[in-house]
C-alpha positions in Angstrom: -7.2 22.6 -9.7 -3.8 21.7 -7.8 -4.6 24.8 -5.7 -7.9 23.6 -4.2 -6.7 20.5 -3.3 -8.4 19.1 0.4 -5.9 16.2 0.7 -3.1 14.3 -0.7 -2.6 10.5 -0.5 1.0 9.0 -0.5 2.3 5.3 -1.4 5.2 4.2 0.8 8.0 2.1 -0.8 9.2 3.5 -4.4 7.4 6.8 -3.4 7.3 8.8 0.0 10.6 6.5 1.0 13.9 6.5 -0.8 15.6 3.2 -1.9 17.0 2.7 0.9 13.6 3.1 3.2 14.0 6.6 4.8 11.5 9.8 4.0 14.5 13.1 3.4 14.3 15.8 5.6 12.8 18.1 2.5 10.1 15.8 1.4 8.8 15.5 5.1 9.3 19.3 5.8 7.2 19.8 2.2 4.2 17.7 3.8 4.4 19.6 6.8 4.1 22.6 5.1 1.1 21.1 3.2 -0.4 20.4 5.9 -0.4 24.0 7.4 -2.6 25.2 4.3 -5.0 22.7 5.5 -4.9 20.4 3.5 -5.3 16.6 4.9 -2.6 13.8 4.9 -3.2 10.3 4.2 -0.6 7.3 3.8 -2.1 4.0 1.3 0.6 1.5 1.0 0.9 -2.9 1.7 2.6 -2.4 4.7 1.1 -3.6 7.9 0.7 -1.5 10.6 3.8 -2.8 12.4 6.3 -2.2 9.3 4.3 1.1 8.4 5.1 2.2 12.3 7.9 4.5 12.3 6.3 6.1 9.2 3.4 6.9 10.8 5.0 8.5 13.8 7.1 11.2 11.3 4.2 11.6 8.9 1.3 11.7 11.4 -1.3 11.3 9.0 -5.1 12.0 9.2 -5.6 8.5 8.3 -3.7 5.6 7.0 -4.8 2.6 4.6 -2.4 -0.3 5.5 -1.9 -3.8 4.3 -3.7 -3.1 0.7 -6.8 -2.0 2.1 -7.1 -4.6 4.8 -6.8 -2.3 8.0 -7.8 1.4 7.7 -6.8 3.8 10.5 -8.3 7.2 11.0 -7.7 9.5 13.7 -5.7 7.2 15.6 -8.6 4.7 15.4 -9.2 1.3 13.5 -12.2 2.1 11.4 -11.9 -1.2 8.9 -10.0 -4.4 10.1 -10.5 -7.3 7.6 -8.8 -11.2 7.8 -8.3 -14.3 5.8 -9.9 -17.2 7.9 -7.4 -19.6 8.6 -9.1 -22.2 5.8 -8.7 -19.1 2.9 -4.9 -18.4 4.2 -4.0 -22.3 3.8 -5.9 -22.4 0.5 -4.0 -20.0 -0.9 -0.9 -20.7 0.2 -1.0 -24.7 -1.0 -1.7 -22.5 -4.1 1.2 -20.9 -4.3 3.2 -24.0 -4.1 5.6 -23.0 -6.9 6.3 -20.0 -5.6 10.3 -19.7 -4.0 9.3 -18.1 -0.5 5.8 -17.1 0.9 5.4 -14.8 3.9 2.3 -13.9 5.6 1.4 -11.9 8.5 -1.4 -13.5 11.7 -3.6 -11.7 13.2 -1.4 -11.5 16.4 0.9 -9.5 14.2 3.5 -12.5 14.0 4.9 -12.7 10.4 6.2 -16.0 9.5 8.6 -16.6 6.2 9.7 -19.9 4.8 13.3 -18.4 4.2 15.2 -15.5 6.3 13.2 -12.6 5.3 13.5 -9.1 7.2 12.0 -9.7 10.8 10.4 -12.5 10.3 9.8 -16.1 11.9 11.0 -18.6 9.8 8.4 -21.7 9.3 8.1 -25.1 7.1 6.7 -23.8 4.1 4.0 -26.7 4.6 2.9 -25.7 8.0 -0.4 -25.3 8.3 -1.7 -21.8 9.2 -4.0 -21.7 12.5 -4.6 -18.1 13.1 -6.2 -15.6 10.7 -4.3 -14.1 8.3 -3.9 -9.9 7.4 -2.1 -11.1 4.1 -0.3 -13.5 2.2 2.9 -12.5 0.1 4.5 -14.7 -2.3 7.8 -13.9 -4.5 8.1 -15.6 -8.2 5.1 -17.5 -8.7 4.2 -17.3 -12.4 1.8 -14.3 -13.3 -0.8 -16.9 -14.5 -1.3 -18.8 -11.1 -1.3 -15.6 -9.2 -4.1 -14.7 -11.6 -5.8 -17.9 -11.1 -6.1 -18.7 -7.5 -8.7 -15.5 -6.9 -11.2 -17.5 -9.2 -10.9 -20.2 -6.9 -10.6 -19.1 -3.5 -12.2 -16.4 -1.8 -9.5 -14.0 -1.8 -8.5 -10.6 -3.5 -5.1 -10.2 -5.5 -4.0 -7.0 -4.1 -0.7 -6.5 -6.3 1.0 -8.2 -8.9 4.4 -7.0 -9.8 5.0 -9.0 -13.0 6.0 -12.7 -11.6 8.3 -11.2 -9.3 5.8 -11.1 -6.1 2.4 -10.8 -6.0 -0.1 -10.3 -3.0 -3.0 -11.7 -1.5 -5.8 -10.2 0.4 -9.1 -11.0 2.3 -12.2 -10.9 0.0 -12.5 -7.5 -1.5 -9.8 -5.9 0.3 -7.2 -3.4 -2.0 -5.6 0.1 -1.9 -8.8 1.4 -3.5 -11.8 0.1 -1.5 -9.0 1.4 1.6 -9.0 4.8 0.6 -12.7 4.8 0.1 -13.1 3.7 3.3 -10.7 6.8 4.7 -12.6 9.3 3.0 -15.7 8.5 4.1 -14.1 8.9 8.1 -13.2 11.9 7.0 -15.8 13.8 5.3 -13.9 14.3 2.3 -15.1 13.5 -0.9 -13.8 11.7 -4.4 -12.0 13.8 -6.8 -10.7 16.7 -4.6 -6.8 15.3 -4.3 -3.6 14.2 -5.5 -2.6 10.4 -5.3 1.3 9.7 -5.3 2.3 6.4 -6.5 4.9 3.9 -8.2 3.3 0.9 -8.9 0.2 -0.4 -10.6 -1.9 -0.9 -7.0 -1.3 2.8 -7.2 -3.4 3.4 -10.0 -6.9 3.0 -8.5 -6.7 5.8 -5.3 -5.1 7.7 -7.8 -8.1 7.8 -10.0 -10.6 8.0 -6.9 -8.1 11.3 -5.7 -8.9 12.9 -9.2 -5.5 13.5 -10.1 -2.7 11.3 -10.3 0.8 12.1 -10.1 3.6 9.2 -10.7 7.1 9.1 -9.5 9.8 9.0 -12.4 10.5 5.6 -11.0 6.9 4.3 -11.7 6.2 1.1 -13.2 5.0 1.8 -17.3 1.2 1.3 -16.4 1.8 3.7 -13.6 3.1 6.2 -16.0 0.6 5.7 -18.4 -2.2 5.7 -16.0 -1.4 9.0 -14.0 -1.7 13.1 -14.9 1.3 13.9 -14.3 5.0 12.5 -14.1 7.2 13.7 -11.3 11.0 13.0 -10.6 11.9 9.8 -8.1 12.1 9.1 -5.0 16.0 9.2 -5.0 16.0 13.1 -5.6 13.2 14.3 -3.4 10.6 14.0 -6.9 7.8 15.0 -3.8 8.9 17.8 -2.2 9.7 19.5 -5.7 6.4 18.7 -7.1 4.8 19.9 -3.8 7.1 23.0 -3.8 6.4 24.2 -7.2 2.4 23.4 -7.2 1.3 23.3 -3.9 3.2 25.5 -1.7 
């Protein structure tokens, strides 16, 4: 089966990038190689299309779900582009109200943080948000609110690590529907790939790829969930995977 593949789809953070954020030399030149048998290249990971950018530009890939599913780019080309009206975004963040910091990201591609976070503006936690909103992020709010506030607001929980962070979406928006999304502006269909993921957001385009691989850093559903369990993303776990089975 792994030699008939038509295309591979690769988390991001915990999974095509190393802990400290950078793609090795090996995994890329692994994809590349991939890619020269024909078979397609697609990135699905929360980053927006901003923080995803220099990613992008090394992977070049066929198409790209960003921001859990909100914005989906294929051939260069927004194809899907989804927001949180500005009544949702404040909604949910009044909701989160217990959380310790919240970040989200405007449709001008300003992203604004109640505490010092990465490029961000920093903001009153209580200012009200006036432009639409690609996501809402917030860290430590217990598992049961972030579980909660999608039953009362029009919104879509796009991950949930634990009670460490959690994300929200606009209505119906998540790596899954993203990828569906990418396929179709590609002609390819369900079942004929290899997700790669870390996390439990993973889990979904993993099953729609057919077969799912998870890094040896993976979360426990993760593990449980996919095919297959390949090493980390410290020691190049892609490229030897892709080495071995693909190439």
């Amino acid at each position: 089966m792994l030699k008939d593949i038509r295309y591979m789809v690769f988390d991001l953070d915990g999974t095509l990038l190393t802990k400290d954020k950078h793609i090795t030399e090996r995994t890329l030149q692994a994809v590349e190689a991939a890619r020269s048998k024909g078979i397609r290249i697609l990135l699905d990971t929360g980053r927006t299309c901003d923080t995803a950018g220099e990613f992008l530009r090394l992977l070049r890939p066929d198409a790209a779900v960003l921001s859990y599913g909100a914005h989906v780019v294929s051939g260069g080309e927004t194809v899907y582009r989804r927001y949180m009206s500005p009544k949702i975004a404040n909604r949910v963040r009044v909701l989160c109200g217990e959380a310790t910091r919240i970040h989200y990201q405007l449709e001008d591609g300003r992203v604004l943080c109640n505490e010092e976070y990465m490029l961000s503006e920093l903001v009153d936690r209580n200012a009200e948000i006036t432009k639409r909103a690609e996501h809402l992020c917030a860290w430590n709010l217990p598992r049961e609110t972030a579980l909660e506030i999608p039953k009362r607001v029009r919104c879509s929980l796009s991950q949930l690590c634990d009670s460490l962070w959690c994300n929200f979406s606009p209505y119906g928006c998540n790596k899954n529907h993203g990828l569906e999304i990418a396929l179709r502006a590609l002609g390819l269909p369900r079942g004929e790939g290899i997700g790669f993921g870390d996390e439990s957001c993973d889990v979904g385009f993993m099953k729609i790829c057919g077969f799912g691989a998870a890094m040896g850093n993976a979360d426990e559903f993760t593990l449980r969930s996919a095919d297959i369990t390949i090493g980390n993303n410290r020691e190049d776990g892609i490229a030897v995977f892709l080495e071995n089975n693909i190439l």
